[in-house]
N, C-alpha and C positions, 0 to 999 in steps of 0.2 A: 414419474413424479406423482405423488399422491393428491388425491381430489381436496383434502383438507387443507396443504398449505394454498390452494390456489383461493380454495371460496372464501379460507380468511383473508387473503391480499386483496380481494375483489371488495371486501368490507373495511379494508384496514386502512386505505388509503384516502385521508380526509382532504381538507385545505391548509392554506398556512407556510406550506414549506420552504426551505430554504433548498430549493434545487425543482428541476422541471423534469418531467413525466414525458418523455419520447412516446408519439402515437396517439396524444389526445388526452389521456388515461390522468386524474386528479392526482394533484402533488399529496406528499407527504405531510402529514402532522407536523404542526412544531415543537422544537424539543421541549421538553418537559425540564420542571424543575429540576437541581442539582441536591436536592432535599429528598429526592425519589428513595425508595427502600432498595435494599440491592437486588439487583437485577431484573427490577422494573422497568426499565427503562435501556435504552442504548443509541446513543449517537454518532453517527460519524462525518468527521471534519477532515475534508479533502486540503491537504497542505500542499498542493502543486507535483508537477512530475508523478511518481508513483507514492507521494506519501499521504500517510491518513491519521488520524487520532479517533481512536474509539473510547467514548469514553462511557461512564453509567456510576450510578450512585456516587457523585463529585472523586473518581477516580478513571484513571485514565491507560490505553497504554498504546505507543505509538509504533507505528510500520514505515521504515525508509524514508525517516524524516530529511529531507535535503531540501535546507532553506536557503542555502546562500547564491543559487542561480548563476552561477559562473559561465563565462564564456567558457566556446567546448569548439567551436567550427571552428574549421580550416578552410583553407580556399576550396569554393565548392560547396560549401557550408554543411561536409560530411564531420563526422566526430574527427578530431585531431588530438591521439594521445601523447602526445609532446607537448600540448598546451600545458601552462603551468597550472598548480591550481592555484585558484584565488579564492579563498575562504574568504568569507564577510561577517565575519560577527556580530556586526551591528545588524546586520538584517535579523539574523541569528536570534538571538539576542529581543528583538523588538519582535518576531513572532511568540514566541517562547513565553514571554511578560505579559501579550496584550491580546494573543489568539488561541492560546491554550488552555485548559482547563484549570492544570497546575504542574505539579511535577509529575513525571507518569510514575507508574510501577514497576513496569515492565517495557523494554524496548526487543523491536522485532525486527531482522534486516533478513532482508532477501539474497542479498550478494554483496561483494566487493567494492562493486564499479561506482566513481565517485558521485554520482546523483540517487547514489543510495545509501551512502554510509559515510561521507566526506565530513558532513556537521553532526555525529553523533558523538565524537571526542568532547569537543565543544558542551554540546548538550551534556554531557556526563559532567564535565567539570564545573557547570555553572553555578558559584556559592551558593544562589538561594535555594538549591533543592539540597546543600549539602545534607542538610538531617533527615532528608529522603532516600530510603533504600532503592534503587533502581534494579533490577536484573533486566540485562541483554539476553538476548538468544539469535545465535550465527553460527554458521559455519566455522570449521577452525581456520580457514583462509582468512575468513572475516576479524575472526580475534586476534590471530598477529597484527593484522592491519590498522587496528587497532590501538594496542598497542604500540605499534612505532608510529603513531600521529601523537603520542602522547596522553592517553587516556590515563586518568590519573589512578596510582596503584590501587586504591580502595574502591576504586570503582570496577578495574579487572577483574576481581575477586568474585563479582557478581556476573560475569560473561560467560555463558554458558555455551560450549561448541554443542549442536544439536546436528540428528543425520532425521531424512529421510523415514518415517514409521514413529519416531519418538510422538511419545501423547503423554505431555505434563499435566498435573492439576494444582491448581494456583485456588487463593482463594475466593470463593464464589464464582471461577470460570476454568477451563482448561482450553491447554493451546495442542490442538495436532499440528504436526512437522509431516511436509512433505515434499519430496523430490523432486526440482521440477527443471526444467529448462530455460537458458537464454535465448533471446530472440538472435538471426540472424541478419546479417547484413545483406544488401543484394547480390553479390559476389557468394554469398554465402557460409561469409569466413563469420568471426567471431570479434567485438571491440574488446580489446585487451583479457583475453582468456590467459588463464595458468590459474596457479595455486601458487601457495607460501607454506613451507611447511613448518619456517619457524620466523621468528620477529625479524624482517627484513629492514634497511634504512629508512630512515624516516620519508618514503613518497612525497616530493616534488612537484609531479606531473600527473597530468587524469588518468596517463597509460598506468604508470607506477601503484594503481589502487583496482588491482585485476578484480576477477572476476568469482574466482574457486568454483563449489557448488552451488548453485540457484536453489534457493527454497521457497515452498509456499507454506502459510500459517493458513489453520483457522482457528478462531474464537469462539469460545461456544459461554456464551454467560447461562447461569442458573436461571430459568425463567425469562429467559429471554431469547432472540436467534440468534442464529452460529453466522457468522462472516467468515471466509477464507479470502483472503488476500493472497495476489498472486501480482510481481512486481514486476513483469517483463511481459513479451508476448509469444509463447509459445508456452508448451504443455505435456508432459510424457501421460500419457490420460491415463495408463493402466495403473501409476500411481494417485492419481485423486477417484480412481473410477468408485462409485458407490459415498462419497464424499457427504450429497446431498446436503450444502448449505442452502439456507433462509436468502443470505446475501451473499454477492459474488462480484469480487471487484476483478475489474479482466483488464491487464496490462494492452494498449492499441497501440503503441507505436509500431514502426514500420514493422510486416512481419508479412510482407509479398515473398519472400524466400520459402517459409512455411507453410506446410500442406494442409490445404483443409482447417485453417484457424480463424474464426474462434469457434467455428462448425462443432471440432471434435472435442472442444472442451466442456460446449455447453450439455454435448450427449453426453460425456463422462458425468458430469455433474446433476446430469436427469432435470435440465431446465429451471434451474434453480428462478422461485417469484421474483425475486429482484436483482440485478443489474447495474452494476456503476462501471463504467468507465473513467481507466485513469492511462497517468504516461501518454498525454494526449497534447498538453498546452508547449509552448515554446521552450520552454526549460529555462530562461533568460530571463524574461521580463519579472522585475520586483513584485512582491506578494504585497505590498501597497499601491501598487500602480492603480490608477482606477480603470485600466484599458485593459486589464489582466484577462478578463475573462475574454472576451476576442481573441485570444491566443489560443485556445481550445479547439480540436480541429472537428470541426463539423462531422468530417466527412468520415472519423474517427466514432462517433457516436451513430450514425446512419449505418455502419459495418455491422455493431453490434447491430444494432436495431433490428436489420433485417436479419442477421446471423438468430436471434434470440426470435424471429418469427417463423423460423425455417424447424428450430427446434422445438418451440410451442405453438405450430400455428393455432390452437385453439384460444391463444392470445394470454395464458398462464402464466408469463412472464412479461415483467416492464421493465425498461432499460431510463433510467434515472440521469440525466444530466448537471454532477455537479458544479456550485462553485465555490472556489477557491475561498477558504477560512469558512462557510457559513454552517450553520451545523443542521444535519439531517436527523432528525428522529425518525426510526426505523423497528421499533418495539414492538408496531402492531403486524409487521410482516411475516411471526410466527405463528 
């Protein structure tokens, strides 16, 4: 990793923030205005489980938004893909209005599985963004499924199937696409892996909302730093190897089956200055709750931490603890 993003992060890092600094290390600025010139600026808003909103010059665009927190355990409190789902659109709904910036641009999913793609039907059809063009970008597993939740026909139009290598450019930012992997379970199997290779019945159950391909984005704004969101835990590294983001959000749930994680990702990525941890809290608990953040597993953020001191021990990277809705300015980390 180059000497210049570290000595900037050792300067860039003021007071204010809305999130906490693993290791001592001063929080983060706060966000700047929504008036900023484009690409001055860039925020991001951890929305629970794996999802995030990044937003910059009063524009937005979101990753794996699952707002409605559904029961998911079975006995044992393992994933049980028989549960039904239970969409909450009021939750839905009162994020969306009261915690977001406004209507995004652009939506990002990672995969199938319903704590990643369960409320983006929803979000697509919501009247007040109707005179907002939105594009998706997924997998084509992802767009059939898509599709049979009922995402509405004008909004399919804008669903882009993306693979592995694609590198779009939008305006004032581009998104790379990259390959990535699901985490495994301790047995080692997989929660509801397959594909769809065309519009299946309208999904029912958590199991019924598979998995397909796993992707990672990154975002790279003009004049600003590049984030790659990665929505799971695990990593094919020789596809992000040379990546080199600003910011790196590193999926922690369980991932004791996988080798060497998040060890090999953070060397593929050359120690990227900053760090956030997600796919860390209960999955459950309402995004109003005021206990919400207690659900965040410590011991989830202490992995990175030490993982991210093993790959920079000359201390070049901070590992960020966020919370749930509050927004992080992260502009000065380029």
């Amino acid at each position: 990793m180059g000497q210049s993003r570290r000595s900037v992060l050792q300067g860039a890092l003021g007071a204010g923030a809305a999130g906490l600094l693993v290791g001592g290390a001063a929080p983060l600025p706060a966000a700047h205005s929504r008036r900023a010139q484009k690409g001055s600026s860039l925020g991001l808003r951890w929305l629970g489980v794996a999802g995030w909103e990044l937003s910059f010059a009063g524009r937005s665009v979101l990753f794996d938004p699952y707002l409605s927190r559904m029961p998911y355990a079975g006995e044992g409190g393992a994933l049980d893909p028989a549960l039904p789902l239970r969409l909450d659109p009021e939750a839905v709904e009162h994020v969306a209005e009261k915690g977001l910036t406004g209507a995004p641009e652009l939506i990002l999913i990672s995969h199938g599985h319903f704590d990643h793609l369960a409320d983006v039907p929803h979000l697509l059809g919501r009247p007040a963004w109707a005179d907002r063009r939105v594009r998706t970008l997924c997998d084509t597993t992802s767009r059939h499924l898509l599709a049979a939740m009922g995402t509405p026909a004008h909004r399919m139009a804008d669903v882009v199937a993306v693979n592995g290598g694609d590198h779009l450019q939008f305006d004032g930012y581009s998104v790379e696409v990259f390959r990535s992997l699901h985490s495994r379970q301790e047995d080692y199997s997989s929660f509801a892996a397959g594909t769809r290779g065309a519009v299946p019945a309208r999904p029912r159950t958590l199991g019924d909302l598979v998995e397909g391909q796993t992707l990672a984005f990154q975002v790279s704004v003009e004049g600003g730093p590049s984030v790659l969101l990665t929505g799971t835990s695990n990593v094919a590294e020789r596809e992000i190897a040379g990546a080199r983001p600003d910011v790196a959000v590193i999926g922690m749930s369980g991932h004791a089956a996988v080798h060497g994680y998040p060890d090999r990702l953070l060397d593929a990525l050359g120690a990227p200055p900053v760090l956030l941890p997600c796919h860390h809290d209960d999955m459950v608990t309402p995004l109003g709750d005021s206990g919400i953040s207690r659900t965040a597993s410590p011991d989830a953020v202490t992995a990175l931490a030490r993982a991210a001191g093993r790959s920079a021990p000359d201390g070049g990277t901070r590992v960020l603890e966020p919370r749930h809705l509050e927004l992080l300015d992260v502009t000065g980390v380029r």
